[in-house]
C-alpha positions as CSV (number, residue, x, y, z in Angstrom):
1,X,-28.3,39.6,-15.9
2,X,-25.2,39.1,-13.2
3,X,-21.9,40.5,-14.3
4,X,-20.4,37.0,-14.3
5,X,-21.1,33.8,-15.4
6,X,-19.5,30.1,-13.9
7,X,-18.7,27.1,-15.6
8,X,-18.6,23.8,-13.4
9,X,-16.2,21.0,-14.6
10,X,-16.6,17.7,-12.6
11,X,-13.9,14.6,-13.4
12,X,-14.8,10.8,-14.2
13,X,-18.1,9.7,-13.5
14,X,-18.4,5.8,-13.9
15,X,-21.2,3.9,-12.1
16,X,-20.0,0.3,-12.5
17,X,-18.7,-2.1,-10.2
18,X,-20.4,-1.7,-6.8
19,X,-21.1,1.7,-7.3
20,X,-23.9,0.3,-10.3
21,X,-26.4,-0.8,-7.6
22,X,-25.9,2.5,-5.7
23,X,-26.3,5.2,-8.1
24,X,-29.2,3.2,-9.4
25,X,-31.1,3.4,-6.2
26,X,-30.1,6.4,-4.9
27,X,-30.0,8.7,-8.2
28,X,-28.3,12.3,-8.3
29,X,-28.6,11.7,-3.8
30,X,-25.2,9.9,-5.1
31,X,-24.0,13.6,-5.3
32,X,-24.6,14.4,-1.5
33,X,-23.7,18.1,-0.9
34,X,-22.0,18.5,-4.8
35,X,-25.5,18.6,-6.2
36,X,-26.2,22.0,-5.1
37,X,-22.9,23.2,-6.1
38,X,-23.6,21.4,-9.5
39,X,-27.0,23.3,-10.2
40,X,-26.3,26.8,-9.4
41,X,-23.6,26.6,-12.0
42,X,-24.3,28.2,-15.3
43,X,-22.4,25.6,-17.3
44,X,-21.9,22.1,-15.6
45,X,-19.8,19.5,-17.1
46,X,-18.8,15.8,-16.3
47,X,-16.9,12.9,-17.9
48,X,-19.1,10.0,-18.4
49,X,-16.0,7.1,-17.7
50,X,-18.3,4.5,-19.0
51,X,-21.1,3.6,-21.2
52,X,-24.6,3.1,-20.1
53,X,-26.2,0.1,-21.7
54,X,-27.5,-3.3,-21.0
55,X,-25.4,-4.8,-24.3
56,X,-22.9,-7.7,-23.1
57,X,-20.3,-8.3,-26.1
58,X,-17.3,-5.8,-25.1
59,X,-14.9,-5.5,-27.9
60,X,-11.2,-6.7,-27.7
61,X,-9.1,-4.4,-25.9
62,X,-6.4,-4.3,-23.2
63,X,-7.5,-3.3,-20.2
64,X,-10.9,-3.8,-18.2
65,X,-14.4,-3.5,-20.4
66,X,-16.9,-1.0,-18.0
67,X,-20.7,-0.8,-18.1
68,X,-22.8,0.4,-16.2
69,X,-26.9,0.5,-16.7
70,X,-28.7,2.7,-18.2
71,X,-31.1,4.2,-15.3
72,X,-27.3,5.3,-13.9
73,X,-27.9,8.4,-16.4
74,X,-30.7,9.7,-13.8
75,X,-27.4,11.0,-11.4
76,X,-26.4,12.8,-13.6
77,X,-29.4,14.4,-15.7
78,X,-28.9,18.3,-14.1
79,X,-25.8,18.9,-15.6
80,X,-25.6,21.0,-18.4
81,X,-23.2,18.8,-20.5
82,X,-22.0,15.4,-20.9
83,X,-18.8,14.6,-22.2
84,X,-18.0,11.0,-23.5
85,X,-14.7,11.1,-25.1
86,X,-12.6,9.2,-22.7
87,X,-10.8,5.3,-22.7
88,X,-13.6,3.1,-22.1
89,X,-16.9,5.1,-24.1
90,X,-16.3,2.3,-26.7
91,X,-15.9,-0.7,-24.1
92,X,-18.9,-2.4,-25.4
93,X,-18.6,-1.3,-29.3
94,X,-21.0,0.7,-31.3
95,X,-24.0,-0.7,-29.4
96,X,-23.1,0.4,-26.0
97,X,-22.2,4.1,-27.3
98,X,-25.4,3.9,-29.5
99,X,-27.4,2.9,-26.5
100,X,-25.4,5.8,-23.9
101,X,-26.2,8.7,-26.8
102,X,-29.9,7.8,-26.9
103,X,-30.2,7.5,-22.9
104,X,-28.4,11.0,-22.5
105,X,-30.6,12.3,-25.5
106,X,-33.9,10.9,-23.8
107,X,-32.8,12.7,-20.6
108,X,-32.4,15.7,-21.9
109,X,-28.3,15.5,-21.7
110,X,-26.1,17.3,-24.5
111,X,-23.2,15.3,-25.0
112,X,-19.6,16.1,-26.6
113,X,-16.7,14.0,-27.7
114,X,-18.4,11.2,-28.7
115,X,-20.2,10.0,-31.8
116,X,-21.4,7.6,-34.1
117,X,-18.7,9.3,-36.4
118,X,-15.7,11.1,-36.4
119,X,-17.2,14.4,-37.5
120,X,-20.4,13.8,-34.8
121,X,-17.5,13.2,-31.8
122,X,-15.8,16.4,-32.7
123,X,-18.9,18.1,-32.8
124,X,-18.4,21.6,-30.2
125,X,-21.2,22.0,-27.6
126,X,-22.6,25.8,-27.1
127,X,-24.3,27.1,-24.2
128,X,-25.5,30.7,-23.8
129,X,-25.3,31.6,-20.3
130,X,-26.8,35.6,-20.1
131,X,-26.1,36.3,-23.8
132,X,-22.4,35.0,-23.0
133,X,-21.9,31.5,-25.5
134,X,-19.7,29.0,-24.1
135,X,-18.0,26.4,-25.8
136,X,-16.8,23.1,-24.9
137,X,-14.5,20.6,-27.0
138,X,-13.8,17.1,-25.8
139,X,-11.0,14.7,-26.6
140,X,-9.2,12.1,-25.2
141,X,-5.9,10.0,-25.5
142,X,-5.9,7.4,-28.3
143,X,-6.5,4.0,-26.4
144,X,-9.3,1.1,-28.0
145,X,-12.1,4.3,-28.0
146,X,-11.2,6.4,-30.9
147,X,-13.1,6.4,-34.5
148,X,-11.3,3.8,-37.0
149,X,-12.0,4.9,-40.6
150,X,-14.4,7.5,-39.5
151,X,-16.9,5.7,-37.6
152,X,-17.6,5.2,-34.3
153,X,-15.6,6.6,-31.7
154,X,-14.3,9.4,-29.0
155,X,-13.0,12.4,-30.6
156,X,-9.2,12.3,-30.4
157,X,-5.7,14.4,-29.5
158,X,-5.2,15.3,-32.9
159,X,-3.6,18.6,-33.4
160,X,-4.4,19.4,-36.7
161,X,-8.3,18.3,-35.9
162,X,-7.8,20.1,-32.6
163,X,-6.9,23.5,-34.4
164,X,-9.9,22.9,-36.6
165,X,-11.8,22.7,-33.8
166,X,-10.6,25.5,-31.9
167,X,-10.8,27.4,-34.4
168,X,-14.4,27.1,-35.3
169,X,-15.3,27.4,-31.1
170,X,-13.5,30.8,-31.2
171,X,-15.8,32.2,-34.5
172,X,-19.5,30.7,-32.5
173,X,-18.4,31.5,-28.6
174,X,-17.3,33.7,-26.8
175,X,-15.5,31.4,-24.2
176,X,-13.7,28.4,-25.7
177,X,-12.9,25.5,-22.6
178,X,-11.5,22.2,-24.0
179,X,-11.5,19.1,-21.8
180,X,-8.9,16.0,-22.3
181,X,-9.3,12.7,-20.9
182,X,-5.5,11.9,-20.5
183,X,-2.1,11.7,-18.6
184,X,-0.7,9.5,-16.5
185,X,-2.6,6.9,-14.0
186,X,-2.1,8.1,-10.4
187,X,0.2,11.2,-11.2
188,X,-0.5,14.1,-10.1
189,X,1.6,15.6,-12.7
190,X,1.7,16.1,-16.0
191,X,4.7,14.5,-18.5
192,X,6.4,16.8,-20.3
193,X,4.6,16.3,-23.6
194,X,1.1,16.9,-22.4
195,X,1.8,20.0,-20.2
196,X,3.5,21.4,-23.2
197,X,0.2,20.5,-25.7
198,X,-2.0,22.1,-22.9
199,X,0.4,25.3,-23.4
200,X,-0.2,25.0,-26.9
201,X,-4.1,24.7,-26.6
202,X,-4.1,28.2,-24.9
203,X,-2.0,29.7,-27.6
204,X,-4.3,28.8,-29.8
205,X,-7.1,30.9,-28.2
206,X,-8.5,28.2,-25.5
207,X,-10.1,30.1,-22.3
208,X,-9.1,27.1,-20.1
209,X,-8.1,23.4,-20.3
210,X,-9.7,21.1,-17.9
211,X,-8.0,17.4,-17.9
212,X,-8.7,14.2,-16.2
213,X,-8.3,10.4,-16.2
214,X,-5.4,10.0,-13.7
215,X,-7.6,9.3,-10.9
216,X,-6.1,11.8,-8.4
217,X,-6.6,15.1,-7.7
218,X,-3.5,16.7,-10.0
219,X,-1.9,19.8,-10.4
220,X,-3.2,23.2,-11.8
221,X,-1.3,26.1,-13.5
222,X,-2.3,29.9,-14.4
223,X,-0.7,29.9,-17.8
224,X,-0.5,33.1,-19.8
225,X,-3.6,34.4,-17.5
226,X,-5.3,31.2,-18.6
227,X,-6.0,27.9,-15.9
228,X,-5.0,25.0,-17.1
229,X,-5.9,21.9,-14.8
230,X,-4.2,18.7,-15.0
231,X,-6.4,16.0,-13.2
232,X,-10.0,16.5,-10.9
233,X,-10.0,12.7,-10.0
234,X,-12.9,10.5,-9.5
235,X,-16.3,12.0,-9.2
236,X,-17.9,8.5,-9.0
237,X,-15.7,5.5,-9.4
238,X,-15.4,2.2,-7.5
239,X,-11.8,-0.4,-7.3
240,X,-11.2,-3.6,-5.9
241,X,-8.1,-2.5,-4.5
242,X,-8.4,1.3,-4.1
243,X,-5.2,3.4,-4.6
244,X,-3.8,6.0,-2.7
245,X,-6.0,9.4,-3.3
246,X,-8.3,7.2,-5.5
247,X,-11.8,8.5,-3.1
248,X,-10.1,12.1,-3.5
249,X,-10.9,14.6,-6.0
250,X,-12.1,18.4,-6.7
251,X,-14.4,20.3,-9.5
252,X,-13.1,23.1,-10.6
253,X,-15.7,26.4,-11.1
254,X,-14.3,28.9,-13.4
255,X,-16.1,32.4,-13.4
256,X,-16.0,34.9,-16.5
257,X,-16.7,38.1,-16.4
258,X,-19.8,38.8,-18.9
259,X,-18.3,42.2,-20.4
260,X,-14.6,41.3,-21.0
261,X,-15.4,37.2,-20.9
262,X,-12.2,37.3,-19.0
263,X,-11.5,34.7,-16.3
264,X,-12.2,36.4,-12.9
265,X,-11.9,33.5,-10.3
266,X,-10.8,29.4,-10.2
267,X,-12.5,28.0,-7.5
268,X,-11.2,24.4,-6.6
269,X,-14.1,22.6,-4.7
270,X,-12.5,19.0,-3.5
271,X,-14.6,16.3,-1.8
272,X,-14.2,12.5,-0.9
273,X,-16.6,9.6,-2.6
274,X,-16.9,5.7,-2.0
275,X,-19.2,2.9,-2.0
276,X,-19.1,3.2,1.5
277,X,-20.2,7.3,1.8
278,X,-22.8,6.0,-0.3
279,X,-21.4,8.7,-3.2
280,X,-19.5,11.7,-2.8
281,X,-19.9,14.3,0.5
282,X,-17.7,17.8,0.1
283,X,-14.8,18.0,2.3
284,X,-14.5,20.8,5.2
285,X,-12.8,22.6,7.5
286,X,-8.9,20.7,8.1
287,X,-9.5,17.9,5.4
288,X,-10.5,20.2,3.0
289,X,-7.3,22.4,3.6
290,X,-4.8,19.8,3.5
291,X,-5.8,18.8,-0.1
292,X,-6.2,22.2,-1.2
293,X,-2.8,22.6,0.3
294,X,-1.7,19.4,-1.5
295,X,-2.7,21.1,-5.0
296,X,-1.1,24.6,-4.1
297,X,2.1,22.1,-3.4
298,X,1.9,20.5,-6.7
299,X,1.4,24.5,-8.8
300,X,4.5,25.6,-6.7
301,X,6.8,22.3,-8.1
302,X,5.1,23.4,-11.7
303,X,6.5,26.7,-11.6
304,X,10.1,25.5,-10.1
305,X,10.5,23.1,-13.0
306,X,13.1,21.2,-12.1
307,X,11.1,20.0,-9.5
308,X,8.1,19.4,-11.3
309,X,10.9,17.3,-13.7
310,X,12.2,15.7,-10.7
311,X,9.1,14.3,-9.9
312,X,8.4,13.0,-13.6
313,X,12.3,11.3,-13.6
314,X,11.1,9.5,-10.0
315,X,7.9,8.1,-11.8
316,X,9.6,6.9,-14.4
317,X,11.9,4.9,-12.3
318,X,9.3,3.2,-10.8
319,X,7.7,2.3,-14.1
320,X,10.1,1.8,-16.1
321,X,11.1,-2.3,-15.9
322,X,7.0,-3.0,-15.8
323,X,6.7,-0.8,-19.2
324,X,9.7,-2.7,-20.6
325,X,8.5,-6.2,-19.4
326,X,4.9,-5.4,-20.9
327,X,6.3,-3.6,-24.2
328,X,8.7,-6.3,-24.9
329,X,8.0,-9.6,-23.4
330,X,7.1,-12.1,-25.9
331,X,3.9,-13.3,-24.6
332,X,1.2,-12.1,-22.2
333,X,0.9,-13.8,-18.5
334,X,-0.3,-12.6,-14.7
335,X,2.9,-11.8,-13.0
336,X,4.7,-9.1,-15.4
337,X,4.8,-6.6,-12.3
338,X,5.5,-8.7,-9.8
339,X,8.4,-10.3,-12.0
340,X,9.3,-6.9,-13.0
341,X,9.3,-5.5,-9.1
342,X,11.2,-8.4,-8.1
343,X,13.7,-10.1,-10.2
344,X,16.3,-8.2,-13.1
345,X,13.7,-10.0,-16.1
346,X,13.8,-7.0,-17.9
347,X,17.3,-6.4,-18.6
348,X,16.8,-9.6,-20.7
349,X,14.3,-7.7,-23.3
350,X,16.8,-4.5,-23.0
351,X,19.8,-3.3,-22.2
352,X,22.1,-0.6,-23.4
353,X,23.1,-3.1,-26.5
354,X,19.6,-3.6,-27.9
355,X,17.8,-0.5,-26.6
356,X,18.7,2.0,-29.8
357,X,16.7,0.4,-32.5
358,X,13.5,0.2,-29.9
359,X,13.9,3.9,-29.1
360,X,14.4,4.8,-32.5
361,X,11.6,2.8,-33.5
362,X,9.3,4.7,-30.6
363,X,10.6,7.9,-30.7
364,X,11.0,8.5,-34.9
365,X,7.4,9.8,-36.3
366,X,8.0,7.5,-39.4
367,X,8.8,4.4,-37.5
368,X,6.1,4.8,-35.2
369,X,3.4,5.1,-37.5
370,X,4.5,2.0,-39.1
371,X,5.3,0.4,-36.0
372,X,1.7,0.8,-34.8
373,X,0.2,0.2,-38.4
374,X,1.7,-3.5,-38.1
375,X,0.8,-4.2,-34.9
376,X,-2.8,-3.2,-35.8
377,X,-2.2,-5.5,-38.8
378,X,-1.2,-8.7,-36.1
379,X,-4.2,-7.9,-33.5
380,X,-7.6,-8.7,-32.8
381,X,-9.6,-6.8,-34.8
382,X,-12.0,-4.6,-31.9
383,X,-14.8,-6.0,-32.9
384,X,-17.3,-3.1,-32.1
């Protein structure tokens, strides 16, 4: 027995698009110089971005439908843990998640977040590492992948089903780590809302919160003695038209000490991965100190919060006619952001005369949820 223990989390993992014909040839080799890194961990975790199944129907969403096949799981079979709940688990219904469980299950692969029911997706994973029990909980923002009416579905932000869940990690573990699929695409940062949830997941007893989905390597914090990480980035994940920062990303390795089950060291472990390295390959010497120097610029704006706030005020300049044009234009078409970049459209769906009762609408807890409960009503139904 070693007087410590590490736990390995590794961001969003989806084999589709050109990367599908890659990591089914080449198998965990997609992992280059990670794989080590990846096995000598006690606890190893990644976020499955996408199911693995050969079904075709995907259910009606907004936004792209990902697949990837299922001999993709073979990449990814030596880490300790799976986690599924993320935006697109669901992309191809109850079939494709029925099909990704029993591929992970015939590998050998635990799997959080996800289940054929609400009470199977917020299912917590335990590990004993050296008589040390870890736990993991998984959830993720509410997109087109959560459970409706209890069925099928990621486990979601829910803070009276987190605490619930929290709560039952801290009686059965002795470290509690909770990983969320959420924030904001190609921010580094978090919004206000989610850093203060993640504040609130500590207070609650969590060890460590590890987030991803952005698809950038993010920010981190040390909050109340406790790491808090706001975006790893792509582990495996190909685009048509990549981003800045899209082939960049880190794992984070926690280690505990086995006596106090104390956090002794964060470790951030960044790399670069494409098509075109053929997976991912660690980064070294001056490229791998300018990132890390990136992230260490990012913790310093969190502390100085008016920076960090300066930064979210900037990103929501740039967004805020394309949100406005998609929220409130009156029918879908290609063209919203370039109309939105380009022309004064927008001031036509709001304007400082009609923008109270849409805020208010938004913004009150009672509007909302009947806001959302009739657009549900005039949509598609998903279909899964």
């Amino acid at each position: 027995m070693t007087n410590k223990i590490t736990a390995l989390f590794a961001g969003d993992f989806a084999p589709c698009r050109r990367f599908e014909e890659v990591v089914s040839s080449r198998g965990q080799d997609v992992l280059g110089d990670a794989l080590p890194v990846i096995k000598n961990a006690d606890l190893s975790f990644v976020n499955l971005e996408c199911p693995l199944t050969s079904t075709s129907e995907s259910i009606n969403k907004d936004g792209p439908a990902l697949k990837a096949a299922p001999i993709c799981v073979t990449a990814i079979q030596d880490f300790s843990v799976v986690g599924l709940a993320n935006n697109h688990v669901l992309d191809y219904g109850r079939k494709g998640l029925e099909e990704t469980l029993k591929v992970c299950s015939d590998h050998g692969l635990p799997v959080v977040g996800a289940g054929l029911s609400l009470a199977e997706a917020q299912n917590v994973f335990v590990k004993e590492c050296d008589g040390t029990r870890i736990a993991v909980i998984a959830i993720a923002e509410y997109e087109f992948n959560q459970s409706e009416q209890g069925g099928a579905g990621s486990a979601p932000i829910d803070l009276i089903d987190n605490y619930q869940q929290i709560k039952k990690a801290r009686r059965i573990a002795d470290i509690v780590i909770l990983t969320l699929h959420g924030g904001n695409e190609y921010f580094p940062y978090p919004r206000p809302g989610h850093r203060k949830m993640m504040h609130h997941f500590i207070d609650l007893g969590v060890d460590a919160v590890i987030c991803h989905h952005p698809h950038v390597p993010g920010s981190y914090e040390i909050y109340n003695g406790k790491p808090i990480v706001y975006s790893l980035g792509n582990l495996i994940f190909d685009n048509a038209k990549t981003p800045e920062d899209w082939d960049l990303g880190y794992m984070v390795q926690m280690s505990f000490d086995v006596v106090s089950k104390k956090l002794n060291s964060l470790e951030l472990i960044p790399y670069e991965q494409s098509v075109e390295l053929g997976g991912v390959k660690l980064l070294r010497g001056q490229d791998k100190k300018n990132l890390l120097d990136r992230v260490e610029g990012y913790r310093r704006k969190l502390e100085t919060e008016t920076e960090w706030l300066d930064e979210w005020h900037s990103f929501v300049d740039t967004k805020t006619d394309t949100y406005i044009l998609k929220t409130f234009f009156p029918f879908s078409m290609r063209g919203l952001g370039f109309l939105s970049r380009n022309t004064s459209i927008a001031k036509l769906f709001f304007n400082r005369k009609n923008s109270l009762p849409k805020l208010n609408a938004l913004r009150c807890q009672s509007h909302r949820e009947l806001l959302i409960a009739s657009l549900e009503s005039k949509s598609q139904p998903r279909n899964d």
